[in-house]
C-alpha positions, -999 to +999 in steps of 0.1 A: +454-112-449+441-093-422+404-088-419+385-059-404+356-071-382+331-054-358+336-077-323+330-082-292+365-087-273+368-108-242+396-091-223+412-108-194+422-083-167+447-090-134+428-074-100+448-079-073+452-120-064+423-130-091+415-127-126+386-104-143+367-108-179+358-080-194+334-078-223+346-049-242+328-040-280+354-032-300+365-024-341+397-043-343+420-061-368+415-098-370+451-116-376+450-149-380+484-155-372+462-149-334+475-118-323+448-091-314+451-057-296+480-071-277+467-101-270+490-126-288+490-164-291+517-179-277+527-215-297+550-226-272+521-231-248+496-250-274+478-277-251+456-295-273+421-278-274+431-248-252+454-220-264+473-198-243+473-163-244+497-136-225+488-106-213+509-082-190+533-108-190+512-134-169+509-164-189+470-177-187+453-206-202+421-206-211+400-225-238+396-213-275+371-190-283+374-157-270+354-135-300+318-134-302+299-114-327+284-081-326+252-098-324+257-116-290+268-082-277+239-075-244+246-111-230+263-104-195+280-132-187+294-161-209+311-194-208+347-200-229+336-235-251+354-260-267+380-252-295+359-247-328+386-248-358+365-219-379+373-184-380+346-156-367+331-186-349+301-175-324+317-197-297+308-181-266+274-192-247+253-177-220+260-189-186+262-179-148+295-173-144+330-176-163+355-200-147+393-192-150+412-225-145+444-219-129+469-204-144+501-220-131+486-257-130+497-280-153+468-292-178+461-329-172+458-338-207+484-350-231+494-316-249+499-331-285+500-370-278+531-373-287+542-406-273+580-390-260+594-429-255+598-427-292+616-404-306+607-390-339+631-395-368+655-368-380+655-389-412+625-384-424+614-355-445+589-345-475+612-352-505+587-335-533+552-326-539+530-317-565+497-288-559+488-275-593+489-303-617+481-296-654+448-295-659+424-314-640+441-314-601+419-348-594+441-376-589+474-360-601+486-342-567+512-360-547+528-358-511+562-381-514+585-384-482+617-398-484+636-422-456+675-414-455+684-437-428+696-473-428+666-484-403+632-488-413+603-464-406+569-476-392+542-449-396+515-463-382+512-436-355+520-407-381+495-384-401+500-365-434+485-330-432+476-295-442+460-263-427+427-278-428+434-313-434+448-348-423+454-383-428+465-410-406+487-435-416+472-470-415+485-500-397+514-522-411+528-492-436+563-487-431+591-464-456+619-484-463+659-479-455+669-449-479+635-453-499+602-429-507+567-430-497+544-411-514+507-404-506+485-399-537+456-374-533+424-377-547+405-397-572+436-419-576+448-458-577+474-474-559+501-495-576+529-502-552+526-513-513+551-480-511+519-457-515+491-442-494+454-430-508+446-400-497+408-398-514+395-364-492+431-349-501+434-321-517+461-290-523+456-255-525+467-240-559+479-209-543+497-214-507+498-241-480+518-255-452+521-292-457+530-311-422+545-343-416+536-357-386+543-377-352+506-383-339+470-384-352+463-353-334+456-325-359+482-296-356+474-257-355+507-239-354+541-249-371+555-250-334+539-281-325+565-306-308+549-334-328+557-321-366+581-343-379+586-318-407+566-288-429+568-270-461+549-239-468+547-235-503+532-202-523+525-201-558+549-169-565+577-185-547+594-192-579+596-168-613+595-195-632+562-213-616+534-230-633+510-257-638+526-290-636+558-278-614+569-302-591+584-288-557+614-312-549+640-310-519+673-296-531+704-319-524+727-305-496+756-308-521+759-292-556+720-275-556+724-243-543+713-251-506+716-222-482+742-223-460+725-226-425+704-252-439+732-280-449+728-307-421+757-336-426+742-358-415+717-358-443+715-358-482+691-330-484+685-291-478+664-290-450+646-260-449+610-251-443+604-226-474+610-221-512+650-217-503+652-258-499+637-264-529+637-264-573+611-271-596+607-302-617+587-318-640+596-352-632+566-374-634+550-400-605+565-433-614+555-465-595+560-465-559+564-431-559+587-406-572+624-420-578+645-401-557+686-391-569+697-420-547+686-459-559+653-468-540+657-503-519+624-520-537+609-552-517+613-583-538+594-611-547+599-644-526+615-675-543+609-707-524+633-713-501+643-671-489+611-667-473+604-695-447+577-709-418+604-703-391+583-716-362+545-718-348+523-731-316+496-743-324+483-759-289+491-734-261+485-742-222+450-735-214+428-714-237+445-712-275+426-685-283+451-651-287+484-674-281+486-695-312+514-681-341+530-686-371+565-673-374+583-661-404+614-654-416+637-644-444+668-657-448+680-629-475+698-596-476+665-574-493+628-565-478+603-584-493+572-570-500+543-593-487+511-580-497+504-603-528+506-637-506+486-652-478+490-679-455+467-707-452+459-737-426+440-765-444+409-750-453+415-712-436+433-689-459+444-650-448+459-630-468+486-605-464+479-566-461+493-534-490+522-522-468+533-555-450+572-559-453+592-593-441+624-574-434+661-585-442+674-614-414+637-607-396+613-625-385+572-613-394+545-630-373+506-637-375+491-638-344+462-661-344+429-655-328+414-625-304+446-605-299+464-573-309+497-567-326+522-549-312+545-536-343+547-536-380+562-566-382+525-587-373+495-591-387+464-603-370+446-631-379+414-630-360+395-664-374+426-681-375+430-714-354+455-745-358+449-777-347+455-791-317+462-826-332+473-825-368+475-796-395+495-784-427+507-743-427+510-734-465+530-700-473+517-692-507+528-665-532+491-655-539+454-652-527+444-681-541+434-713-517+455-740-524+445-778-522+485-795-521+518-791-512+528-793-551+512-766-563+532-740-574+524-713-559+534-730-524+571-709-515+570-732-476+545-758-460+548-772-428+528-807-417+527-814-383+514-834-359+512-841-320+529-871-317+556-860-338+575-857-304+574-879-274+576-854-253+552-829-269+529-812-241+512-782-245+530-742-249+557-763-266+563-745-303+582-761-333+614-743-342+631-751-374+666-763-366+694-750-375+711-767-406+748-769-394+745-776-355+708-794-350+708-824-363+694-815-397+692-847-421+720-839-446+697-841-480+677-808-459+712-790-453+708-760-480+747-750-478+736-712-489+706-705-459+707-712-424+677-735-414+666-771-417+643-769-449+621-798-450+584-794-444+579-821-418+593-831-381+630-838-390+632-802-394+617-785-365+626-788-331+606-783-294+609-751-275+593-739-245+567-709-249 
């Protein structure tokens, strides 16, 4: 909606080899799609807070800010501040002079953070979403996104948001291979490690762009380079609407998808706008929203699948930030880690909502004042092994354990230095191989890979 507003306009004028401001008062429209008296954003040239406007076909950046009110009108000269995300914002301040930064240098900061060495997924999409629930919105609206490739998706570095809005991912949560994500807004409980709380969240129950994407910066134009994907949704873009509608993606094949927006590579219509979509009424199940295709769910661990694959637990020099335990599962499914915890004697840790041991993967717990790296680690900061002697319990809960016969126990390792004659230090245990290391034949499990037994006879030395 356009808005009629008594201004004052900061015009940029070309004299010569240099640039002029000119405070001009002026009744003009307000658009907020940022195009005044022919003075028009340009979203191709969005640099974080600094827009870029074009005017007689010289491109100039300059920072955001350019109205003042009527009130600020007998100041004489003024100083272009910081971008302020409010409309009609008094953002222009008395100062000596107004300086013009260059406008064919290249802007030192990162434009949208957008890490380019990682190239955002094509697979990833919002599936569905729900913005006018029946009755009470509070802790009914949903954001679900939906994975349709074979590899799995960290979003650790992504954000959820909306025109006014946003939500980082946290650390460790990942979308599985062909599987959902949904993100739950409001006053709302989480019951599957295939969910996100989004408390602040909140939909508007008319019209909205919803944005999917590739940084934690906040986006301001649908243009942005690091939008992963959108939706803009309006209340009257269906007959048919009302309270309790779900918006879900139409299927490529068989749903009416527009031509032009039928991508083969993928299962769904891929469209910004109304045109991609149908309404439901489908209801939020656990771990979000069952999509047409069957969800890959992480499974529980039986002992024996999940494994302590290897660990150092005296390092050369300082341990502190080298020691590890090592993971792995031996099986063909994801399974979903946050109920169980790993312990060392008397320490116990528990595993994160969104940790995943992966098919034929390894997942590894970094001990002490470090950082992890990817989605497949957790850090353990108060962790420590023994230099000497210890016993590593996996456990399929968050409850200490006091023996290697409880049930709970899925793996245990006990270990000691002079379990090798030539142990030294930055040498890690490695379970052997079961077919072509020497394992001791009752420790052969003909259907898994490894050595299984819980002591020396098992493992083997490697070099850090």
């Amino acid at each position: 909606m356009f808005k009629r507003s008594r201004h004052v306009l900061l015009l940029i004028c070309f004299l010569g080899n240099s640039f002029s401001l000119v405070l001009a008062e002026e009744d003009f429209i307000y658009n907020p799609d940022y195009s005044v008296l022919g003075i028009n954003y340009n979203p191709d040239y969005s640099l974080l807070n600094k827009e870029v406007f074009s005017s007689n076909n010289i491109v100039i950046p300059v920072k955001a800010g350019i109205f003042v009110e009527n009130n600020q009108s007998s100041q004489s000269d003024y100083e272009i501040e910081d971008l302020i995300e409010e409309e009609d914002a008094s953002l222009v301040s008395q100062s000596s002079s107004v300086e013009i930064p260059d406008p064919f240098s290249t802007w030192s900061e990162d434009s949208s953070a957008l890490d380019t060495s990682k190239p955002l997924p094509t697979s990833l999409l919002i599936s569905r979403f729900i913005f006018d629930p029946a009755g009470d919105d509070a802790g009914k609206e949903f954001i679900e996104l939906r994975n349709e490739s074979d590899s799995l998706i960290d979003l650790a570095d992504y954000s959820i948001q909306t025109s006014t809005l946003k939500k980082n991912f946290e650390s460790g949560m990942t979308i599985q291979p062909n599987s959902s994500f949904t993100i739950l807004l409001g006053d709302a409980s989480l019951t599957s490690s295939n969910q996100m709380l989004w408390k602040s969240g909140s939909l508007k129950n008319s019209t909205d762009t919803i944005y999917l994407v590739g940084s934690h910066v906040k986006v301001i134009t649908t243009e942005d380079p690091a939008i992963i994907d959108f939706i803009t949704y309006n209340s009257t873009d269906f007959a048919d609407f009302s309270s309790g509608k779900i918006y879900q993606r139409k299927l490529k094949d068989g749903e009416d998808c527009p031509a032009d927006l039928v991508i083969i590579s993928g299962t769904y219509c891929r469209g910004h706008l109304s045109p991609s979509f149908k309404l439901t009424t489908d209801t939020l199940t656990e771990g979000g929203v069952t999509p047409p295709e069957a969800v890959i769910t992480p499974t529980p661990a039986t002992p024996g699948l999940l494994l302590i694959y290897r660990f150092l637990f005296d390092a050369v020099g300082a341990d502190d930030g080298k020691e590890f335990i090592e993971l792995y599962n031996e099986t063909d499914s994801p399974i979903n880690l946050a109920d169980y915890s790993i312990q060392i004697s008397t320490l116990k840790k528990n595993f994160e909502t969104g940790m995943i041991a992966q098919p034929h993967t390894s997942f590894t717990i970094l001990l002490g004042n470090t950082s992890t790296t990817n989605s497949n680690q957790m850090l353990w900061k108060s962790g420590s092994l023994s230099n000497s002697t210890g016993t590593i319990y996996l456990i399929n809960s968050h409850t200490q354990v006091s023996s290697a016969t409880d049930p709970t126990v899925l793996d245990y390792m006990i270990y000691n230095s002079t379990d090798f004659s030539n142990f030294g230090a930055g040498k890690i245990y490695q379970r052997k191989l079961k077919d072509t290391e020497n394992c001791p034949a009752d420790l052969a499990n003909t259907s898994l890979a490894y050595c299984r037994g819980p002591a020396a006879s098992s493992f083997k030395l490697v070099d850090f």
